[in-house]
C-alpha positions as CSV (number, residue, x, y, z in Angstrom):
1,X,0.0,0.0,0.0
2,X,1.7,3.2,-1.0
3,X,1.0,7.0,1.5
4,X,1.2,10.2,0.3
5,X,1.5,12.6,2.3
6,X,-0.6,16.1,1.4
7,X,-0.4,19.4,2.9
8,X,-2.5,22.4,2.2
9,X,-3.0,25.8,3.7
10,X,-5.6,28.0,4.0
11,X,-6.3,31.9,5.2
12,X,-9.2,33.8,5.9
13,X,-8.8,37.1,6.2
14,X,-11.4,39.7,7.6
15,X,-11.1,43.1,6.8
16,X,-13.1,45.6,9.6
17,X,-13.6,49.6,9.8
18,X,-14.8,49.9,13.3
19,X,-17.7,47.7,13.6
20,X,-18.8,47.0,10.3
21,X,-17.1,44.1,8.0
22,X,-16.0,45.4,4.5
23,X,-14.3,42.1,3.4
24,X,-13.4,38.8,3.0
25,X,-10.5,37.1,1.7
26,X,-10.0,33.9,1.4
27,X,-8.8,31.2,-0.4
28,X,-5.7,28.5,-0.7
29,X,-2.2,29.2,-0.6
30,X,0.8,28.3,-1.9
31,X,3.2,25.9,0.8
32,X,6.5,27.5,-0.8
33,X,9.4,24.7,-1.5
34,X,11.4,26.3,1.8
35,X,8.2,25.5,3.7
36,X,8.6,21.9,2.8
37,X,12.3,21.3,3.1
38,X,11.5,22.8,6.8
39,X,8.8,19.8,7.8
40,X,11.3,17.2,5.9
41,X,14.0,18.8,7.8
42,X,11.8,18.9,11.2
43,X,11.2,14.8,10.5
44,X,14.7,14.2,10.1
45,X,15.4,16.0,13.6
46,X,17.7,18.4,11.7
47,X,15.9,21.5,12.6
48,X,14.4,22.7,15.9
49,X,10.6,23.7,16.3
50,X,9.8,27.2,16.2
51,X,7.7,30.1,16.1
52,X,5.6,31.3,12.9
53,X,4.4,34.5,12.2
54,X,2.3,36.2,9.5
55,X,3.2,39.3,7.2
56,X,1.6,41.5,4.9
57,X,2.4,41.6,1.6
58,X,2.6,45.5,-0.2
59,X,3.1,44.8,-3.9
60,X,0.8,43.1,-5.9
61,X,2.1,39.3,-5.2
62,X,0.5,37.8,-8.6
63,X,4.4,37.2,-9.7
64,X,5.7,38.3,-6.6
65,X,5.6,34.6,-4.4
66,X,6.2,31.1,-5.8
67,X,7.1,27.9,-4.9
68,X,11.1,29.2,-5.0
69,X,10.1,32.3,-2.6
70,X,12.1,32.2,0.6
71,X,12.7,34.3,3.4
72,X,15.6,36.0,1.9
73,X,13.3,37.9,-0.6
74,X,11.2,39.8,1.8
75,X,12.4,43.3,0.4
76,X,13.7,42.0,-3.1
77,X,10.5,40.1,-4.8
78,X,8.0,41.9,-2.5
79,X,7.6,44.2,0.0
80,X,6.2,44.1,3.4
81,X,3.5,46.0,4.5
82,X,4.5,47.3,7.9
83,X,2.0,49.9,9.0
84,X,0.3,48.0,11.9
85,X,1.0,48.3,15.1
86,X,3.8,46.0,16.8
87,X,6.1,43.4,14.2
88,X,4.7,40.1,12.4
89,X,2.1,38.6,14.5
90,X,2.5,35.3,16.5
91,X,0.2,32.7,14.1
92,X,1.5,29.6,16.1
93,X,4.1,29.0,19.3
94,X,6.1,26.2,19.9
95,X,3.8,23.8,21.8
96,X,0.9,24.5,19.4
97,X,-0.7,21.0,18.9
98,X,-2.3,19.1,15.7
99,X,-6.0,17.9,15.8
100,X,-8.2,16.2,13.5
101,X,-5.1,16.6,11.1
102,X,-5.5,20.5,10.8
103,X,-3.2,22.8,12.4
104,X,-4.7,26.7,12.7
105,X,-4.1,29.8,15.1
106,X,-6.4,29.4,18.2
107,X,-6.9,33.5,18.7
108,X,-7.4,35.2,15.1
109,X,-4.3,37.8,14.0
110,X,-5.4,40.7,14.1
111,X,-3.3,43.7,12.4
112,X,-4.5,47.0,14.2
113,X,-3.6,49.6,11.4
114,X,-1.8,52.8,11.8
115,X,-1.0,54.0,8.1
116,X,-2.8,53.7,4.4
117,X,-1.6,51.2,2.1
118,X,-2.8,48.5,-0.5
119,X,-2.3,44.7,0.8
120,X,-2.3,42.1,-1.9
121,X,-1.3,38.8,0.1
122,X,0.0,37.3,3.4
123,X,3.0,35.3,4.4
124,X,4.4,32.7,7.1
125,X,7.9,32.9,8.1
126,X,9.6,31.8,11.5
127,X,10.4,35.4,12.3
128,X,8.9,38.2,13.6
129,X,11.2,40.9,12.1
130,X,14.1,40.7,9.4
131,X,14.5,38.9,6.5
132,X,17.1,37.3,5.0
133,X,19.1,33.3,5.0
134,X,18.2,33.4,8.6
135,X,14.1,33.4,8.0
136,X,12.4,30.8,7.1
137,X,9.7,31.3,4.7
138,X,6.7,28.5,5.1
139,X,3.4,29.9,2.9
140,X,2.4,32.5,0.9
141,X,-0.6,33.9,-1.0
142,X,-2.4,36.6,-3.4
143,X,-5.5,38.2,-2.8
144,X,-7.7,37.8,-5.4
145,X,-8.2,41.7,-4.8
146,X,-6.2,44.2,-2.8
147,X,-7.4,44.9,0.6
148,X,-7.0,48.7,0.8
149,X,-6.6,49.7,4.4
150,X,-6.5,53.1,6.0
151,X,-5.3,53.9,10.0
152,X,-7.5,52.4,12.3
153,X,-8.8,49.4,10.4
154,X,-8.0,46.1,11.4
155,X,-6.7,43.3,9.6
156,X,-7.9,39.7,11.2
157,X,-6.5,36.5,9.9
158,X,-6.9,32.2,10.4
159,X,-4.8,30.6,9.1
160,X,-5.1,26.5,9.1
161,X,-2.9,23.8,7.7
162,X,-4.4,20.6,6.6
163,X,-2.3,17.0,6.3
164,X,-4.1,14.2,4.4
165,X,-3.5,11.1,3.2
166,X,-3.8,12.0,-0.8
């Protein structure tokens, strides 16, 4: 009997003004190559668990993230929107557990703005500042529309991993 293993990602992201809901995005992302070489890596016991956090991506991510995308091109393929209050925000901590073979954030992300911007996507790496060979990139996705934010809006996103037997 052959296994193979399948892991997909999705995001749901809420956009709010005040009280009142504007928008949803969601959809399926794209589990970048980096992101798999980490879980490989992780079962081979040749990394240690860590920390992921989610970004916001400023350009127009169509082109912008692929399945080559790594940390190291946070500021040369895209940029990061960074307008919110506080760094990245905490999606999982080490200790955060499986069930039911889905893996998601058990408080919603929320991204208090302070600035205007366009946001076209959001991204997983295992830091909450910097970029670069040290960061880890694990996810990434397009909008199918920009989310144009102004101060005071907030930004709230799930994000859940799903494992399956494909």
């Amino acid at each position: 009997m052959k296994s193979t293993l399948k892991l997909s990602g999705h995001y749901k992201v809420e956009h709010w003004r005040g009280d009142k809901l504007l928008k949803t995005y969601e959809g399926k992302n794209l589990i970048v190559n980096e992101g798999i070489n980490f879980i490989l890596d992780l079962l081979g016991n040749n990394v240690a668990l860590t920390e992921w956090y989610v970004g916001l991506v400023q350009d127009d991510t169509t082109e912008a993230i692929d399945a080559n995308t790594t940390g190291a091109d946070i500021g040369t393929d895209f940029t990061e929107f960074t307008d919110y209050t506080g760094n990245r925000q905490l999606w999982l901590a080490t200790g955060d557990v499986a069930a039911s073979k889905s893996l998601v954030n058990s408080a919603v992300v929320t991204f208090p703005m302070t600035g205007s911007g366009t946001i076209w996507g959001i991204f997983i790496v295992d830091a909450a500042t910097g970029a670069g060979s040290g960061v880890t990139m694990w996810a990434g996705t397009a909008f199918s529309t920009a989310a144009v934010v102004v101060n005071g809006d907030n930004l709230k996103v799930t994000y859940t991993v799903n494992g399956a037997d494909a």
